[in-house]
N, C-alpha and C positions, 0 to 999 in steps of 0.2 A: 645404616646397618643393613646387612644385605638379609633377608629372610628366605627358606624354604618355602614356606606356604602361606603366603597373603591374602589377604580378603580381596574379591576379586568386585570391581565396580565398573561394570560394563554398559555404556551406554549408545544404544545404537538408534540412530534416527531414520526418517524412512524418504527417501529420494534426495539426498542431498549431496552434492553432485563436490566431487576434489578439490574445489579452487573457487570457496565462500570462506575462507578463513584468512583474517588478516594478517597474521605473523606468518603466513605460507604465501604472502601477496598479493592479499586481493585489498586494494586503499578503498574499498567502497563501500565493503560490508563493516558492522560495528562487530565484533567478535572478544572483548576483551579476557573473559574467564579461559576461553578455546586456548587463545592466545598463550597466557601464561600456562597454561596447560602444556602446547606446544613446548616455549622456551625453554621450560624447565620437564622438557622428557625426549624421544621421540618420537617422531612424525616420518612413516614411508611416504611418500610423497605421490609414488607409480604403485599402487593399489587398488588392484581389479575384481571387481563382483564375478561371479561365475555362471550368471543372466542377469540381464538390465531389468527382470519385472522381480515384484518381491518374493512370491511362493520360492517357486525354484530356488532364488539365493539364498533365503533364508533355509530353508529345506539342507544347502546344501553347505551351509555354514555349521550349519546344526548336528551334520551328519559326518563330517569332514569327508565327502563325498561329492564329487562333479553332481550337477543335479539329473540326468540321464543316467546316471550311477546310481543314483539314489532313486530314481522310477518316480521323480517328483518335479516335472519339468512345466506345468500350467497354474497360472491362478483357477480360480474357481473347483480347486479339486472336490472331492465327494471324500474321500479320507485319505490315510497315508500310514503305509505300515512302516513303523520307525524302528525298522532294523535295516544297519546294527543299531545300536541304542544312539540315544539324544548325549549330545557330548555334556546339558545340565544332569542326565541321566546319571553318567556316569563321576560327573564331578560331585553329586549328591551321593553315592555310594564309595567315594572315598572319603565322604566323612565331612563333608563341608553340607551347611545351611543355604539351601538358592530359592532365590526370588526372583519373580517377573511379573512388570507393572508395563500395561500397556499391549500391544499390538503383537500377536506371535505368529501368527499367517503362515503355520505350515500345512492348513487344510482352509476349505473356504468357509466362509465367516458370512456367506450370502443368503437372505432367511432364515439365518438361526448363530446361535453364538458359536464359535469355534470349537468343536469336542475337545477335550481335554484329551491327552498323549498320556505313557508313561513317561512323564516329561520330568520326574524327578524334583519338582519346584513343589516345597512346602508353602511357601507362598506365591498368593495368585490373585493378581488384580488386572484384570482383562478389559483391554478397550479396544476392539479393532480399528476405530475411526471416530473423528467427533460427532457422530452425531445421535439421535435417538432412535433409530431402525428397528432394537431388539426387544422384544417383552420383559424378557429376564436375565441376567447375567452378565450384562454390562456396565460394571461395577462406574467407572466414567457418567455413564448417562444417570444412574441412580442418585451418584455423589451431585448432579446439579440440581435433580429433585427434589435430593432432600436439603437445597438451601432456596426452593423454591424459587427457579427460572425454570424458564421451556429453552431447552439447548436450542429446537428446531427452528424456533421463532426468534432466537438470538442472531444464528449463523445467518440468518437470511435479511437480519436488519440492517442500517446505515451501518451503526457502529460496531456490526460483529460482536463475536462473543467476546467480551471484556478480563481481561490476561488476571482475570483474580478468579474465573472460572473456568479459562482455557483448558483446554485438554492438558496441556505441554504441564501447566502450574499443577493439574492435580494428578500428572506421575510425580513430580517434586513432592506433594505431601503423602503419598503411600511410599515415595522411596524411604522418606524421613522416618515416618512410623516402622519400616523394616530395618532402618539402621538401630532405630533406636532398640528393638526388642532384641535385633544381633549381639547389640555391644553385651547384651547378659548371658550370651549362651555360651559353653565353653567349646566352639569350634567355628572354624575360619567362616567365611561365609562367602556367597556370588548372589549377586542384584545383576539385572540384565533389565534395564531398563529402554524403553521401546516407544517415545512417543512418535505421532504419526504425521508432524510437521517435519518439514516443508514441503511434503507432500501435497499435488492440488486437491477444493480447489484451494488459490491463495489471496485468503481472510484473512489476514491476521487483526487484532485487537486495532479499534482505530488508532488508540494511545501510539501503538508500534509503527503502524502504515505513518503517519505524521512524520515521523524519524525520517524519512529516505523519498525523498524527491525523484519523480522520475527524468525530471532534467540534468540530474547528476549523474545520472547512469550510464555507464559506457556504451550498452547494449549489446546487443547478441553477436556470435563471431557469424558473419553472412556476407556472401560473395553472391552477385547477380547470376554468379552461374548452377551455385547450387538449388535454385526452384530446377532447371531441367533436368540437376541431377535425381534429383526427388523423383520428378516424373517416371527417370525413367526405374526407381524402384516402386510403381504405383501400386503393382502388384502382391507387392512386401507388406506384411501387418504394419501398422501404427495407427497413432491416436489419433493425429494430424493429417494432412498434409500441408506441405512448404507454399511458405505465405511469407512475403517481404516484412521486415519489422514492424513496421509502419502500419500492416494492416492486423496484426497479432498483439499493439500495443508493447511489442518487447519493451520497451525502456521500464514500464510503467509495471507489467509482470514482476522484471527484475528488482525493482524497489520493493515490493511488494513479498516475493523470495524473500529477502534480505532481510526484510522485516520479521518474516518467520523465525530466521534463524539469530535473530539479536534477541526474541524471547525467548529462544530455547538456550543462548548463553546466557540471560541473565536467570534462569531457573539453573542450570549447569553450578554458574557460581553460588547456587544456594546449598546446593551438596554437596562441593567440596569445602563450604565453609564451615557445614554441618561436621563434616568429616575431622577439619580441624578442631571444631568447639567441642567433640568428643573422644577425642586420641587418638582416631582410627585411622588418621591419610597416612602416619608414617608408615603402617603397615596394607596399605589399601595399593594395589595396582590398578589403576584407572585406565579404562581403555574407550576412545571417544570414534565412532564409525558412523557409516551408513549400509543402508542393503544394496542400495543402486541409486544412480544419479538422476538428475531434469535435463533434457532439451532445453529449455529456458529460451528458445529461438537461435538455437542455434541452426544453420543451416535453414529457418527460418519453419523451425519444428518448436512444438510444446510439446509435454511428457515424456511418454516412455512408448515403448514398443518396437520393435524387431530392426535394430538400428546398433553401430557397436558405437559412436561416437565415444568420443572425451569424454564430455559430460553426459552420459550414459554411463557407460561401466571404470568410471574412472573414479575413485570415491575418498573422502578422510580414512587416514587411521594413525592413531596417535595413544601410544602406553607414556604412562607417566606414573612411577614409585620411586619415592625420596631414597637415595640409599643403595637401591638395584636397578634403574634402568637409567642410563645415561641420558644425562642433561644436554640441552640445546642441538640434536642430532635429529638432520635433514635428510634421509636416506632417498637415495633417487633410484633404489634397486627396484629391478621388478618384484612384487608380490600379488600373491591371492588374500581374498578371505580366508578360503582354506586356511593359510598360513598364520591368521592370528587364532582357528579355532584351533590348530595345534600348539601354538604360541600358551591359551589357556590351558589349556592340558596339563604342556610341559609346569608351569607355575603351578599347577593344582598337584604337583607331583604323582601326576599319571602317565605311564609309559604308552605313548601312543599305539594304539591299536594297528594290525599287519596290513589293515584293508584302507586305514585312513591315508589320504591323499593330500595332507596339510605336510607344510614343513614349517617347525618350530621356528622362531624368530629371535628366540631368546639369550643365542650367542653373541647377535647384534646389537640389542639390546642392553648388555653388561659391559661390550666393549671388546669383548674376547675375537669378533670376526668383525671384517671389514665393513662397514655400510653400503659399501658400494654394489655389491650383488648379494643374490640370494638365487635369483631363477634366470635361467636363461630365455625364458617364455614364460607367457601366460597366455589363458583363455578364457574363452565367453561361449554363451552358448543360448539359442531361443529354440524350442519346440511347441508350437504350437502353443502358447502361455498364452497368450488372450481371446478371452473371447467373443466375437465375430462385431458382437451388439457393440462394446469397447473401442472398435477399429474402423477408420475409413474405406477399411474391404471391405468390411461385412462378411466376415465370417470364415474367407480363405485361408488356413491352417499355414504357417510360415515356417519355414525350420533355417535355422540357420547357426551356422561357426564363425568365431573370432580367433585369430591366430596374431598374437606381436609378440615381434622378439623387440631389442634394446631400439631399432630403428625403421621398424617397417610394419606397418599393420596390414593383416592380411582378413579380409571379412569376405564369405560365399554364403551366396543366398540359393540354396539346397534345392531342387527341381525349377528354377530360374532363369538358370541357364547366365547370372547376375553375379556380379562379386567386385569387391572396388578393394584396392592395394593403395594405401600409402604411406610417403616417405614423413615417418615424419618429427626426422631433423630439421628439413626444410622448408615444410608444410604441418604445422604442431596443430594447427585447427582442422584437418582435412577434407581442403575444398578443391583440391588436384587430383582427382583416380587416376592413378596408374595402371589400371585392369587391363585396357587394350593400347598403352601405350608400344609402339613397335620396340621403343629400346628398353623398356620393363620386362620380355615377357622370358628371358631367363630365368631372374628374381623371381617373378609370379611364378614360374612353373615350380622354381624351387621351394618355395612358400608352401604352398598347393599339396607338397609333396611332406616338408615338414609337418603341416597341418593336421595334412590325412593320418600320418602317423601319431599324431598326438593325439587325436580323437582315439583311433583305433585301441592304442595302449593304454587311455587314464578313460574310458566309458564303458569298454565293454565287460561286460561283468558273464564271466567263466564258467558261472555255478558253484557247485558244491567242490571244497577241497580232493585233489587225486589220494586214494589210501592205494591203487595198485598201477601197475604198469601196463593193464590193458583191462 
């Protein structure tokens, strides 16, 4: 039965990269709850973050705003003024109950708890990371004091912090506690939950690491020529530099990843079970993300920073309600974030605002439009987002754009003089730049040319509305 206004169960994880989920083909990770999640909704498959670090994505999910749009483009910011308003902002002032458990990183969380927004959330359970950094207000670290462990002395032991006090399990018990006080209010409600796996470093519970062998692991996508391509982005922010599998432990990483994310399914299926044991999934639209991806060794990288890879800004996202959003549907259209924060919107029965830059998803969804497209492009975007202490520069400010259309990724790295193009129909990992290739450099100009215009028309912000003609 198709509904106007459902309760909205949003849960976003933090670095988890496109292609960790089994029913979307990956035979190596355990994902069973995702899984059915997928079959029975679906899944864009080509859905891109709009920066590979978190502030800015999230900032920019938040805001249905590129993040250079939104004047919220680095981690460790000092505040952020959240106009236009938080899209919980406004979903709270059409009448819905919202909640956030865990991680919200749209200012920096570094020596003190993240300041609270007019962020619209009656409910607030705030953990930026696992561990005990803060004096006061992280509500995470207090919840393990008061069952009397030391989180610090745990994370740091053989066996890690034990998955009955992981961070992941206790978003699962405040999400519980907020369904439960929902089910009696008389208006829809939005949970936006946020834990901060598989995020590094990667701990997980020993219980979980046991699960996944790093002998079973495919390992990283790496070609011996990507160390020189590295090099010669040396100049470029990241966390890393490229280092052969073998000397990074990729296989052993990736089990470990994996591991992450089999607790965060088997906490996942506790809330949609919760959902069923109290009548609320028939009317719950479920939506399962990330903010941005892992390197995981690809290219022979770990983390994040100023890189567009795959598994960089290439991320899940998956709606699933019994009734209104079609079942077992693969979509391989390009989208944004953006596009599920309009996607919420459209469901919360709010007419998108004239400045948002999200495009609703929700004809695809029911069935009314094709799967197969939605955008003819998408982007990415780094300015200057980490910093210096964080990166193998030290400290060199990086700016840089992502431009892919259906078959060609075009990435420049801004005062560089750097930029790598590729094809990649035939290169889907891409270990082949095309940048100075002599028969690419039509395409590349043409790219170059689309690109420039795409930044220009979706970042630059005009000011104040024209009321005369001069």
């Amino acid at each position: 039965m198709s509904v106007q206004r459902p309760n909205i169960l949003w849960y976003c994880t933090d670095q988890q990269r496109f292609d960790t989920i089994g029913a979307l083909g990956n035979q190596f990770v355990r994902t069973p709850a995702i899984d059915a999640l997928t079959n029975e909704g679906t899944a864009f498959t080509h859905t891109y973050c709009q920066s590979p670090i978190c502030t800015p994505s999230r900032s920019s999910f938040m805001t249905g705003l590129y993040p250079s749009r939104a004047h919220n483009t680095r981690n460790g910011n000092a505040n952020f003024d959240s106009s236009p308003p938080l899209i919980s902002k406004l979903i709270a002032e059409a009448g819905y109950h919202c909640g956030l458990i865990g991680k919200f990183h749209l200012q920096s969380a570094g020596r003190r708890t993240e300041p609270r927004l007019d962020d619209g959330f009656t409910f607030w359970k705030f953990s930026h990371a696992p561990r005990d950094d803060w004096k006061e207000g992280h509500d995470y670290a207090e919840w393990v004091k008061a069952q009397e462990a030391d989180l610090n002395a745990m994370r740091s032991s053989e066996d890690k912090v034990p998955a009955e006090l992981h961070q992941t399990t206790w978003a699962t018990e405040r999400a519980i506690e907020f369904l439960d006080s929902a089910a009696s209010k008389d208006k829809p409600w939005m949970l936006n939950i946020n834990p901060y796996d598989p995020h590094p470093p990667f701990i997980p519970p020993k219980t979980y690491a046991r699960r996944f062998n790093a002998s079973d692991m495919p390992g990283p996508h790496f070609e011996l020529s990507d160390i020189e391509a590295q090099r010669a982005l040396a100049s470029v922010d990241f966390q890393t530099e490229s280092l052969p599998p073998e000397a990074i432990d990729g296989k052993n990483v990736q089990a470990l990843y994996y591991a992450m994310i089999s607790l965060i399914d088997d906490q996942f299926a506790r809330l949609v079970a919760h959902l069923d044991r109290t009548g609320q999934r028939e009317n719950t639209l479920i939506i399962f993300t990330s903010d941005h991806g892992e390197s995981l060794g690809d290219h022979g990288l770990l983390y994040k920073g100023c890189r567009f890879y795959e598994g960089l800004v290439r991320v899940p996202l998956i709606f699933n309600c019994p009734g209104t959003v079609t079942a077992g549907i693969q979509s391989n259209a390009l989208v944004e974030l953006l596009d599920m924060s309009a996607t919420i919107l459209d469901f919360a029965g709010i007419e998108l605002p004239d400045y948002f830059q999200g495009k609703s998803l929700r004809s695809i969804l029911s069935g009314q439009s094709s799967s197969n497209h939605h955008r003819d492009s998408v982007r990415s975007e780094y300015f200057d987002a980490l910093d210096g202490s964080f990166t193998k520069t030290g400290g060199r400010a990086s700016f840089a754009t992502m431009y892919r259309n259906r078959t060609h990724k075009l990435v420049i790295y801004h005062r560089e003089n750097l930029g790598e193009l590729f094809d990649l129909e035939t290169d889907p990992w891409e270990h082949q730049n095309l940048w100075n290739d002599p028969g690419s450099q039509a395409l590349k100009n043409r790219l170059i040319l689309e690109s420039f215009n795409s930044h220009v028309t979706l970042t630059t912000d005009v000011g104040s509305e024209r009321i005369a003609p001069m």
